[in-house]
C-alpha positions as CSV (number, residue, x, y, z in Angstrom):
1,X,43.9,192.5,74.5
2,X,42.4,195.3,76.2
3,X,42.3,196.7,80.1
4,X,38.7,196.8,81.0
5,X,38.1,197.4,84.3
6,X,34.8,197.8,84.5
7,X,33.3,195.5,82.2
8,X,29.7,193.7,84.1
9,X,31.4,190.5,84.5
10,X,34.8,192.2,86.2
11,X,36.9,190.7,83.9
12,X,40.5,192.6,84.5
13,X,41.3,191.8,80.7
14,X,39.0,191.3,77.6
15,X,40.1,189.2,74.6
16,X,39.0,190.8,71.6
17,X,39.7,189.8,67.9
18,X,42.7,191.7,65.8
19,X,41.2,193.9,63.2
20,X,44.1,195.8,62.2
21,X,45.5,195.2,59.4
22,X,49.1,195.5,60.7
23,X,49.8,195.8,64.6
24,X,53.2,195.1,66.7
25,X,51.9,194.9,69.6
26,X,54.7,196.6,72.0
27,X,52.2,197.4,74.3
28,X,51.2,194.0,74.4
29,X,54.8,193.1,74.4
30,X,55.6,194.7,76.9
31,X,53.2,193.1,79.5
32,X,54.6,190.2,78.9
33,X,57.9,190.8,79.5
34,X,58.3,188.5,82.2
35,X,57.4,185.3,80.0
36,X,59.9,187.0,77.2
37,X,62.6,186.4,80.1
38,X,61.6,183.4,80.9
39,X,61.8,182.2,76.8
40,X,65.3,183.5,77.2
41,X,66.2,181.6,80.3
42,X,65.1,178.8,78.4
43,X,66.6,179.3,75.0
44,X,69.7,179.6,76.9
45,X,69.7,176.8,79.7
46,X,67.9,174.1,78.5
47,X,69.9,173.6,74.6
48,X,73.0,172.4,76.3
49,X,72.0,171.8,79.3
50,X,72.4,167.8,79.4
51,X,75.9,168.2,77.5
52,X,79.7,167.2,78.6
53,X,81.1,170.3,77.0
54,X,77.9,172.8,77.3
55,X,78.3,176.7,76.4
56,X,81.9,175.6,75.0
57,X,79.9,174.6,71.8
58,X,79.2,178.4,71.0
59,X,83.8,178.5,70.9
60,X,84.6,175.4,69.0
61,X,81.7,176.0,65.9
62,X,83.4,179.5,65.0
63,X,87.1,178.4,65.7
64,X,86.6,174.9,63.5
65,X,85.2,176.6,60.8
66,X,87.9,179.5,60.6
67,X,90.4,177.0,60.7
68,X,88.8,175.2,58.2
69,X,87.8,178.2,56.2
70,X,91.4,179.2,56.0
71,X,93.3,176.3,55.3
72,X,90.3,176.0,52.0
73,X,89.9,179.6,50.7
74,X,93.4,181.7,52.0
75,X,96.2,178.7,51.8
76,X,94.1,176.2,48.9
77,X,92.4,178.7,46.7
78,X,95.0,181.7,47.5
79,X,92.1,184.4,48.6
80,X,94.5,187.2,49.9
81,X,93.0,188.9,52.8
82,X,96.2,192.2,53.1
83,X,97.6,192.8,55.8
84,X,95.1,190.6,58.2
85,X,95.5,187.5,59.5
86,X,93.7,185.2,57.1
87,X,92.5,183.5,59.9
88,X,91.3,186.6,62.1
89,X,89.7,187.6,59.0
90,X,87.4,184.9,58.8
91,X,86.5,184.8,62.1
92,X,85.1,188.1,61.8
93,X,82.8,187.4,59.1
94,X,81.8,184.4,60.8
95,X,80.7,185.6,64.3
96,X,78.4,188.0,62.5
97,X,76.8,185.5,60.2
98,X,76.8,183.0,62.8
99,X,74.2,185.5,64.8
100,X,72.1,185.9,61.9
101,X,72.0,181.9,61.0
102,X,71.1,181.3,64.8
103,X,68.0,184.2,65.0
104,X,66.8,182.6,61.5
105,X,67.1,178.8,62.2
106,X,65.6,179.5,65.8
107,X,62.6,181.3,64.2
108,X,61.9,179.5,61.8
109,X,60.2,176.4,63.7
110,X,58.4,178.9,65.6
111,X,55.1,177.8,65.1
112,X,55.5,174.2,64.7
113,X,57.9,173.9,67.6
114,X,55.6,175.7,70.4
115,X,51.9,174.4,68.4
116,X,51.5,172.7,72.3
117,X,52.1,175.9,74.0
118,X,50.0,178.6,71.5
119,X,46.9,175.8,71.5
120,X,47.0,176.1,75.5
121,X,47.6,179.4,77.0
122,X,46.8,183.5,75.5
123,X,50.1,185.6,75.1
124,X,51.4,187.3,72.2
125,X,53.0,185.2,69.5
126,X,55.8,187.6,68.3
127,X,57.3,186.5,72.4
128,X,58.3,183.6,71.0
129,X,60.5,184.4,67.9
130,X,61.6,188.1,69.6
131,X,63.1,185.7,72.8
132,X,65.0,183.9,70.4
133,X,66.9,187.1,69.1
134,X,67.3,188.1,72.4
135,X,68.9,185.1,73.6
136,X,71.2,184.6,71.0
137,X,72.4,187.3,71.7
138,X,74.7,186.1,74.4
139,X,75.7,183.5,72.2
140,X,77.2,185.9,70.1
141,X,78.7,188.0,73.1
142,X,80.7,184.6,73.8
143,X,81.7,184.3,69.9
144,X,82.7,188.1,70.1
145,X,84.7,187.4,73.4
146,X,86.8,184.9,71.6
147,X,87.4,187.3,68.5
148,X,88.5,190.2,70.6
149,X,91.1,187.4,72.1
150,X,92.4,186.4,68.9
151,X,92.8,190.1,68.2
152,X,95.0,191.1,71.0
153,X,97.0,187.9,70.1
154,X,97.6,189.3,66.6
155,X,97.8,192.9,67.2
156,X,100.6,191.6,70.2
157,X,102.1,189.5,67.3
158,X,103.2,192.8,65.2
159,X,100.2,191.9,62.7
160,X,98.7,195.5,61.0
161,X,95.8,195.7,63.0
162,X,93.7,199.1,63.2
163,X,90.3,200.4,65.0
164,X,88.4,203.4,63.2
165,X,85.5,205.2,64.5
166,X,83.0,203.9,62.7
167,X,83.4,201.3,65.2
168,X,80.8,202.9,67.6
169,X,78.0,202.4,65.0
170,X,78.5,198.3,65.4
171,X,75.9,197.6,67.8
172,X,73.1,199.6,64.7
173,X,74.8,196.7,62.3
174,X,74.3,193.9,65.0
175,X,70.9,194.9,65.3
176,X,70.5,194.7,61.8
177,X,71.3,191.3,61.2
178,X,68.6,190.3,64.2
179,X,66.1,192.2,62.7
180,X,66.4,190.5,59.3
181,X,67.3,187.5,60.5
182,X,63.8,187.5,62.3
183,X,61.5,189.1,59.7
184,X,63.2,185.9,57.2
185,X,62.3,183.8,60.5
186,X,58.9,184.6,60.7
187,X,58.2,184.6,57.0
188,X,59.5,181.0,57.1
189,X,57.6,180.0,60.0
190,X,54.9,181.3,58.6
191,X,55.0,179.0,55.4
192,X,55.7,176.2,57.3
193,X,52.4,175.7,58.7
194,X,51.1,175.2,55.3
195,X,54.0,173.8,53.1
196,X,55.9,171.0,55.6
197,X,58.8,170.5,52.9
198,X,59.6,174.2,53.3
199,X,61.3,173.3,56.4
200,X,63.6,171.0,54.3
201,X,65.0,173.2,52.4
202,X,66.3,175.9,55.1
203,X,69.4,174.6,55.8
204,X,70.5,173.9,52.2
205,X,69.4,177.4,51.2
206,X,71.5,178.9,54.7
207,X,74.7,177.1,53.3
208,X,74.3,178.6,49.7
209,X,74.0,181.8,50.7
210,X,76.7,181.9,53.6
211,X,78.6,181.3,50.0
212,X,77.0,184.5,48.3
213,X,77.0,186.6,51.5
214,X,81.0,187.3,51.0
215,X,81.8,185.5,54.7
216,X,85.1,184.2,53.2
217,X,86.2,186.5,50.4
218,X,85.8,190.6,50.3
219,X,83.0,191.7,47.9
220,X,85.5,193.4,45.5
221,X,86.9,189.7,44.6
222,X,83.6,188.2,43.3
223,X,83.8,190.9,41.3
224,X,87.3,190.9,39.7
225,X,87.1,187.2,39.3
226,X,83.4,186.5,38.2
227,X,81.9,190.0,36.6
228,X,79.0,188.2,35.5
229,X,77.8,186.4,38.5
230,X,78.8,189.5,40.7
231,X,75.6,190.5,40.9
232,X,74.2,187.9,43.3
233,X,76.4,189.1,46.0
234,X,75.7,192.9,45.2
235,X,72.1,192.6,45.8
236,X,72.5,190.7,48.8
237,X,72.4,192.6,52.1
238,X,74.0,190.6,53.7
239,X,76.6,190.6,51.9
240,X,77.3,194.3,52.7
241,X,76.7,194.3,56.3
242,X,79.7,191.4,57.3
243,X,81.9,193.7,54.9
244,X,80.7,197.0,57.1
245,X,81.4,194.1,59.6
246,X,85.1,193.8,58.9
247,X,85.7,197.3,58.1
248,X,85.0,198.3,61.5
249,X,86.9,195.5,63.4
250,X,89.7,195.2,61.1
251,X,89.7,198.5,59.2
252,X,90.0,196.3,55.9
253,X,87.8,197.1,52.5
254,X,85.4,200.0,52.8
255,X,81.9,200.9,53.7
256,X,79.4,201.3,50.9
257,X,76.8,204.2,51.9
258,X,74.5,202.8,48.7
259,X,74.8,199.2,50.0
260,X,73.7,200.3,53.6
261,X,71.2,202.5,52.4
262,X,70.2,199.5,50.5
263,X,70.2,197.1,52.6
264,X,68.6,199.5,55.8
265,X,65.4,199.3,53.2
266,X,65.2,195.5,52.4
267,X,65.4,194.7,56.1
268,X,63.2,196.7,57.3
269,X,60.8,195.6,54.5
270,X,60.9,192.0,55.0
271,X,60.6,192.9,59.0
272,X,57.8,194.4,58.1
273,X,56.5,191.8,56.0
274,X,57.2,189.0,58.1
275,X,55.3,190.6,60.8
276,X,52.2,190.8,58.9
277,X,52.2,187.3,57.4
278,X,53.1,186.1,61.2
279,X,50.1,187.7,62.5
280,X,47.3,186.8,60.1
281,X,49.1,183.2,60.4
282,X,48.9,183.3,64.1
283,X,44.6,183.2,63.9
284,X,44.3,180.0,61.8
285,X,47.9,178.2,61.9
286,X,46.1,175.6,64.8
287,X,44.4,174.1,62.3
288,X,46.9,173.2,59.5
289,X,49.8,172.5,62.4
């Protein structure tokens, strides 16, 4: 969409197809930023807005499953997690993947879920997915919140708690899991349009690989106990960014420069991708929606 001022008919904006082959729009983006607010607003609001317990739902889903991730993995299986709380432990890697499930499962449905709104009204697609990053967002400052109290309990309870400086490089890793989380988003979304039981299949293939992401266990025990499956977690960057995760919160295992390197590349590559396929999708997806 262009300015054109003085166009005959005195049009303030022209429409004009997309000929690039690959565009992001920020410009674009950017004059919109009131509706990207608004999708916020309402991302936020309006998903528990007509529940007894509202926002508390963003506590109890981390706290249940840390409970129930401990009781399974650290007192059932025996997963030793040093000098850290078991619990504490697994509440850090959950907080972080719970961030990057929310940013994929919210953009995921992007097109079929707002087909009413994109058939009605101009504004740039990429609004709709980018608001749902954003918004969840604060879920995850709420999540963080409770971690943060769990950790003063600990560290108040004598348990070997430690900071490091590479704390200060967190935010980069946070915005490394929304990134990927919505170039995977809008890849799926994408595919949707065309291939309905695609949509089926998302949250079977979320729970397999919360299993190969290393949210319960440290990356060095897949490999000590399973050297020939090791490999699915090693090529998985998420995998490596919860472990960063934990190293920074609870100065426990260590930071692989390869594995962020790595995974720095992937994300940015299926960003990239996703991007594309959401934008030559956005021109025709009316018609198979």
């Amino acid at each position: 969409m262009n300015k054109t001022e003085n166009t005959p008919a005195g049009w303030l904006f022209e429409i004009t197809p997309k000929n690039k082959f690959f565009s992001l729009n920020l410009a674009e983006v950017w004059q919109y930023r009131d509706l990207l607010f608004l999708f916020v607003k309402r991302d936020v609001i309006t998903v528990y807005k007509q529940t007894i317990l509202g926002p508390l739902w963003y506590l109890i889903q981390p706290l249940f499953t840390s409970v129930t991730f401990t009781i399974i993995f650290n007192n059932v299986a025996g997963i030793n997690t040093g000098t850290v709380p078991p619990f504490l432990f697994n509440l850090a890697g959950i907080t972080v993947w719970n961030y990057f499930t929310a940013c994929l499962n919210g953009t995921s449905d992007t097109f079929k879920a707002n087909a009413g709104i994109f058939g009605k009204v101009y504004f740039p697609r990429i609004i709709t997915p980018l608001s749902v990053v954003i918004s969840n967002l604060i879920k995850f400052g709420i999540q963080f919140f409770i971690f943060i109290a769990f950790y003063v309990f600990y560290y108040c309870q004598g348990a070997a708690l430690s900071l490091n400086s590479s704390l200060l490089f967190f935010p980069i890793l946070i915005a490394l899991m929304g990134v990927l989380g919505l170039g995977l988003g809008m890849l799926i979304s994408s595919m949707v349009t065309k291939y309905r039981d695609f949509s089926y299949l998302i949250a079977f293939g979320i729970q397999l690989l919360m299993y190969l992401s290393a949210v319960m266990y440290p990356m060095e025990l897949i490999q000590q106990k399973l050297p020939n499956y090791g490999w699915l977690v090693q090529y998985n960057p998420l995998a490596y960014l919860i472990e960063t995760t934990r190293y920074m919160l609870l100065n426990v295992g260590q930071i692989s420069v390869w594995g962020l390197c790595y995974t720095l590349g992937i994300t940015f590559f299926i960003f990239l991708t996703g991007v594309l396929v959401f934008n030559r999708t956005e021109k025709s997806f009316i018609d198979t929606v």
